[in-house]
C-alpha positions as CSV (number, residue, x, y, z in Angstrom):
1,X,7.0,9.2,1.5
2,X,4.1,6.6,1.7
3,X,4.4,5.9,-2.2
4,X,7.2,3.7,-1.3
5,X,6.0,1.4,0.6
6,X,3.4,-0.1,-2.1
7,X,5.8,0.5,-5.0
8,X,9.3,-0.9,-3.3
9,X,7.4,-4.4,-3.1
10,X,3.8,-3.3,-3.1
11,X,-1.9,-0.9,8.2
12,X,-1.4,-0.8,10.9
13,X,-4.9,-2.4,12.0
14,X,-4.1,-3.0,15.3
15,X,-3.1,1.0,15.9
16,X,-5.8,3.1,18.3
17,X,-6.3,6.5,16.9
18,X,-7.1,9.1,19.3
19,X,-10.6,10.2,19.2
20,X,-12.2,11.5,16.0
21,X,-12.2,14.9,15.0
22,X,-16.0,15.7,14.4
23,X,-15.6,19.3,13.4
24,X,-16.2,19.8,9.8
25,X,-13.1,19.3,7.7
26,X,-11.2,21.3,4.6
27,X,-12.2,19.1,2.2
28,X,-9.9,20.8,-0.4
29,X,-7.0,20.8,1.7
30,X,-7.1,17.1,2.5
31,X,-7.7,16.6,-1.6
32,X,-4.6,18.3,-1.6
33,X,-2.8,16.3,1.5
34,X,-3.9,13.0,-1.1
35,X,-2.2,14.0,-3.7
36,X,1.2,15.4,-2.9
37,X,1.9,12.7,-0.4
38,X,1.1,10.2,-3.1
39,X,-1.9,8.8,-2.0
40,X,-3.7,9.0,-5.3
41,X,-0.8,7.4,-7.1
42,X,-0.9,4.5,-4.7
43,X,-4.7,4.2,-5.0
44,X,-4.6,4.3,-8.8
45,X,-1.7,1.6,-8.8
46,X,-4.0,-0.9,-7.2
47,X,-6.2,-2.5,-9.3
48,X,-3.0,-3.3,-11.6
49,X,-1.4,-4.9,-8.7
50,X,-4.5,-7.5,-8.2
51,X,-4.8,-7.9,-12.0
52,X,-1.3,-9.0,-12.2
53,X,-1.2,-11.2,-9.2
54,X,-4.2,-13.0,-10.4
55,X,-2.6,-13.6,-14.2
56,X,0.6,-14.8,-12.5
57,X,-1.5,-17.3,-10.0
58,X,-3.1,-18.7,-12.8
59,X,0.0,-19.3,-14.5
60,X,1.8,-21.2,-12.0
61,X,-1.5,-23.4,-11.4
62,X,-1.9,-23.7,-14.8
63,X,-6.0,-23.0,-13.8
64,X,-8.0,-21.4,-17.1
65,X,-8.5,-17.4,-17.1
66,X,-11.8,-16.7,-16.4
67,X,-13.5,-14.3,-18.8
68,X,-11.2,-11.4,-19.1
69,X,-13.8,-8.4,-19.6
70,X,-16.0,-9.1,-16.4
71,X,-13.1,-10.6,-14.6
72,X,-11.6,-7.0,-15.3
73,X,-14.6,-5.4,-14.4
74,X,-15.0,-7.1,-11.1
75,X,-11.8,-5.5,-10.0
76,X,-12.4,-2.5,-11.3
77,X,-15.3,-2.3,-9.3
78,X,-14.3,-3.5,-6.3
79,X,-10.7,-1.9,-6.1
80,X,-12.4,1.7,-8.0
81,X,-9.2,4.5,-7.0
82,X,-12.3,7.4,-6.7
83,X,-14.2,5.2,-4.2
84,X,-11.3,4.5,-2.5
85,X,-10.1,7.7,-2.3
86,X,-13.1,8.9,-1.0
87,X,-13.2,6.8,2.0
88,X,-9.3,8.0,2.4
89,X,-10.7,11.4,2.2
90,X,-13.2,10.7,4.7
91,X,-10.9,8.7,6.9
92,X,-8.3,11.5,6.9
93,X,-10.4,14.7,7.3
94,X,-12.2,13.1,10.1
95,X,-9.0,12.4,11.9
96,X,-6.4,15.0,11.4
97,X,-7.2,18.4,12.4
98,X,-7.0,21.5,9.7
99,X,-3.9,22.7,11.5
100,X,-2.1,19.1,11.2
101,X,-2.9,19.0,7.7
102,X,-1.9,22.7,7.2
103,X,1.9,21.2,8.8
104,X,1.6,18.5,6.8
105,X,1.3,20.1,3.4
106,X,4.2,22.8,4.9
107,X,6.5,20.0,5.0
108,X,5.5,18.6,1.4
109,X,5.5,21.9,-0.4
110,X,9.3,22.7,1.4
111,X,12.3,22.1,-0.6
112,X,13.3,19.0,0.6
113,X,9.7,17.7,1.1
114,X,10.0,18.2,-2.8
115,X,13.1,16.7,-3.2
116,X,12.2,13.5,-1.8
117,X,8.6,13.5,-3.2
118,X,10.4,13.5,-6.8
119,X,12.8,10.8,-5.6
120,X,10.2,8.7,-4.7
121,X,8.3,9.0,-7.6
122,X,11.3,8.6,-9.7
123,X,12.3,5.0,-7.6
124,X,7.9,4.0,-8.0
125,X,8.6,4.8,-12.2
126,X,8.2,0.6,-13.5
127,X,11.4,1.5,-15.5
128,X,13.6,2.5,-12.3
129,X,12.1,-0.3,-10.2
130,X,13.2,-2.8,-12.4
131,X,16.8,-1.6,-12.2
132,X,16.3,-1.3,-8.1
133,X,15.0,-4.8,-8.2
134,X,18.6,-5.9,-9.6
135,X,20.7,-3.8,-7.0
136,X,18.8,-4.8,-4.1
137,X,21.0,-7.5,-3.1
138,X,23.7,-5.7,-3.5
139,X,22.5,-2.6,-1.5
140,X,21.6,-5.1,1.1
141,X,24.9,-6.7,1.4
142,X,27.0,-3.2,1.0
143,X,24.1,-0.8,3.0
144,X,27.1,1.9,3.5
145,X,28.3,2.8,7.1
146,X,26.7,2.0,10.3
147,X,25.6,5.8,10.6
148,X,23.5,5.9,7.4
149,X,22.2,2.4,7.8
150,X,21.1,3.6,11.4
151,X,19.7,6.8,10.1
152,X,17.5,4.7,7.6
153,X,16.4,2.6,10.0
154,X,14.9,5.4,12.5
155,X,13.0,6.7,9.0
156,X,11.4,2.5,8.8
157,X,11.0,2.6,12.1
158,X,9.0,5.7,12.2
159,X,6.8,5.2,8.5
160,X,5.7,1.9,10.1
161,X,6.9,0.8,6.5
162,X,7.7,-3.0,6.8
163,X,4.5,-3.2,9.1
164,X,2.5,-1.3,6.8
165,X,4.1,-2.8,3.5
166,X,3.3,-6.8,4.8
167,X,-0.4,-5.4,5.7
168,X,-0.6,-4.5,2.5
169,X,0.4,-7.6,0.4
170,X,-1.3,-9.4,2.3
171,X,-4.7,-8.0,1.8
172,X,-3.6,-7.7,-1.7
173,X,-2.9,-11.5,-1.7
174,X,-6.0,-12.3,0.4
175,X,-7.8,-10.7,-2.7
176,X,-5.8,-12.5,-5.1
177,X,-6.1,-16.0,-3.7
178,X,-10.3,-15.5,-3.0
179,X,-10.7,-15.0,-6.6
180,X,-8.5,-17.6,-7.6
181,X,-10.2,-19.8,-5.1
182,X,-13.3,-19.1,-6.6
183,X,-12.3,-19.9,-10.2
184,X,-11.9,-23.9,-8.9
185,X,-14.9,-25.0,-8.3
186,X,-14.0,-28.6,-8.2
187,X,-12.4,-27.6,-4.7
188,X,-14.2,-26.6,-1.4
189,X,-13.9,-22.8,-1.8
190,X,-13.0,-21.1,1.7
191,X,-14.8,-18.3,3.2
192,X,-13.3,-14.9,3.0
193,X,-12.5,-15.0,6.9
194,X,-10.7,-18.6,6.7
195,X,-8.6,-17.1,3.4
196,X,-7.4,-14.1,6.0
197,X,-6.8,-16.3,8.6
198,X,-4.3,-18.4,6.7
199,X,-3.3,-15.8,5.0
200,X,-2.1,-13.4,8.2
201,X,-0.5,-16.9,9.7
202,X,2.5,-16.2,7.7
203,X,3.0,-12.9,8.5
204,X,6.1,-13.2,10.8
205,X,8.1,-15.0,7.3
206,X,7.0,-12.2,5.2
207,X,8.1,-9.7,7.3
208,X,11.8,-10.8,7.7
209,X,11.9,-10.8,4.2
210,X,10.2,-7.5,3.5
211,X,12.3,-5.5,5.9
212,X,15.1,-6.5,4.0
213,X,13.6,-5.2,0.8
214,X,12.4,-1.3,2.5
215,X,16.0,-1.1,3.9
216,X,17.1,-1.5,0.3
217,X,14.5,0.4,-1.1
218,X,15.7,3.4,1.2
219,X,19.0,3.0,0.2
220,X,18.2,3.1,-3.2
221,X,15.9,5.8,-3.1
222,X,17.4,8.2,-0.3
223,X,21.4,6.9,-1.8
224,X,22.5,11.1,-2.5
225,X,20.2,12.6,0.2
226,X,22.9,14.1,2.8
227,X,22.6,12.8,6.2
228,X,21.6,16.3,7.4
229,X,18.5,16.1,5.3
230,X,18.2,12.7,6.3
231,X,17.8,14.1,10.0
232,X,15.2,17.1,9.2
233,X,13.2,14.3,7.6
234,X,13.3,11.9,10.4
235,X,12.8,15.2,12.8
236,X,9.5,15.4,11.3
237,X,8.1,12.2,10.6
238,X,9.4,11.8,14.4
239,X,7.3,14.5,15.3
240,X,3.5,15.0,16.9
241,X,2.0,15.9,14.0
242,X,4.3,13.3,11.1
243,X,3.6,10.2,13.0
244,X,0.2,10.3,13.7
245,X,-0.1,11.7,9.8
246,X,1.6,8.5,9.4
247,X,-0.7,6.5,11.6
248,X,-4.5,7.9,10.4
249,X,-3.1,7.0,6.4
250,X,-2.0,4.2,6.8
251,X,-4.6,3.1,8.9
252,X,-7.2,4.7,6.0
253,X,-5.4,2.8,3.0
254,X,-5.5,-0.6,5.2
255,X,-9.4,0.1,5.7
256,X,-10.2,1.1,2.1
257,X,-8.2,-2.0,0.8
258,X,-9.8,-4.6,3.1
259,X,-13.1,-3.1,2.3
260,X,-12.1,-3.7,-1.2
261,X,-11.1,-6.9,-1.0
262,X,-14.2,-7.8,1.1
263,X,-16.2,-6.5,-2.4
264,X,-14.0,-8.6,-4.6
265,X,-14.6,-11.3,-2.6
266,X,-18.3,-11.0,-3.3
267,X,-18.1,-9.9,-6.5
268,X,-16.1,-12.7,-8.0
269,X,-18.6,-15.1,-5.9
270,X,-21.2,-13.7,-7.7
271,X,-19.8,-13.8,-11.0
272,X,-18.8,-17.7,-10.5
273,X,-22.4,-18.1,-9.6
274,X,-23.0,-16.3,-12.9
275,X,-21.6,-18.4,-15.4
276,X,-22.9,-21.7,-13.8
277,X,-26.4,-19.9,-14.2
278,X,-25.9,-18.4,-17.8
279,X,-22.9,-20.3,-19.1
280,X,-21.4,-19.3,-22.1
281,X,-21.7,-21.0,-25.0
């Protein structure tokens, strides 16, 4: 379920968790929570993500690459999928008791917590997003009856996926437009804060254009999932135990990707620094 909402475009900061869970944790089951909900995927589809919006940045400014191999290794470092998944791992165990994630796993090891798992891996695939890219428009435009459309929107409304989906493009893109910042040195450079402020400033535009695309990425995705199972999904996800699953990972891939980006940040700085120092010849 949460692999949609970075692959359909690519946290919910503001959410208060309830109070920690201090016990000690399964650490295997929530090893095993991170990588049937998807988690890992997401985590591991990252780094591509900045890479490529860096690449394109530079093309439409027409600004010289930096050097390729330590530019690479600057995100590699600073958006690592173990490191983050560890903090996840943290994040999760610390805040969702062994019984939630025992319901959790239930409902992703059930038939139709299967089903859709598969679906959604199948719509994330590079090869099938393309081709949802190109019906999009037409989805949104023809979304089916009133029922299903309604049905769909009770599953947004209860992944926080537009919320979560902007939160994450636009740390992606405050990431994105530090580096490039940094690699034009013949303009003031702004600090990492001022980038997030202007940054978050458009968030209200992005977000009517982005709930758009995860209602037409859910009718892609969920298009010959009956409206039955369509209802035990959103009975769960409705639920105690699915939302605040929904709330503590979310919450967790928001913190380990603005801690990320907080790295990059630095790490380009320092590599800018770096070539003014030793430049090459």
């Amino acid at each position: 379920m949460l692999r949609l909402i970075l692959a359909g475009i690519l946290s919910l900061t503001a959410l208060v968790l309830q109070p920690l869970n201090t016990a000690a944790f399964d650490s295997r089951m929530v090893q095993e929570l991170i990588i049937k909900s998807g988690i890992r995927k997401q985590t591991e589809q990252i780094p591509q993500d900045v890479r490529e919006g860096i690449q394109q940045e530079q093309r439409l400014k027409q600004d010289p690459e930096m050097e390729t191999a330590e530019l690479e290794a600057a995100i590699e470092r600073s958006f690592n999928p173990k490191r983050m998944e560890d903090q996840l791992h943290d994040d999760i165990g610390k805040n969702l008791s062994t019984e939630e994630i025992r319901e959790v796993l239930n409902w992703l090891d059930s038939p139709l917590g299967i089903k859709l798992t598969r679906l959604e891996e199948e719509a994330a695939s590079p090869a099938v997003k393309q081709e949802m890219d190109h019906a999009l428009q037409q989805l949104i435009k023809e979304p089916g009856t009133p029922e299903r459309l309604k049905l769909l929107q009770r599953v947004e409304k209860a992944l926080h996926s537009t919320d979560a989906a902007v939160d994450m493009i636009l740390n992606i893109q405050i990431a994105i437009i530090s580096a490039i910042s940094a690699m034009t040195p013949a303009q003031p450079c702004p600090t990492f804060e001022q980038i997030t402020e202007m940054v978050y400033k458009n968030r209200p535009q992005v977000k009517q254009v982005i709930s758009q695309q995860v209602i037409g990425g859910f009718l892609y995705t969920y298009h010959g999932v009956s409206k039955r199972d369509l209802e035990t999904y959103i009975a769960f996800i409705e639920s105690p135990v699915g939302s605040k699953y929904q709330r503590v990972t979310l919450k967790a891939l928001s913190d380990a990707l603005t801690l990320s980006s907080k790295n990059f940040d630095k790490a380009v700085g320092e590599l800018i620094v770096g070539q003014y120092i030793h430049p090459s010849s």
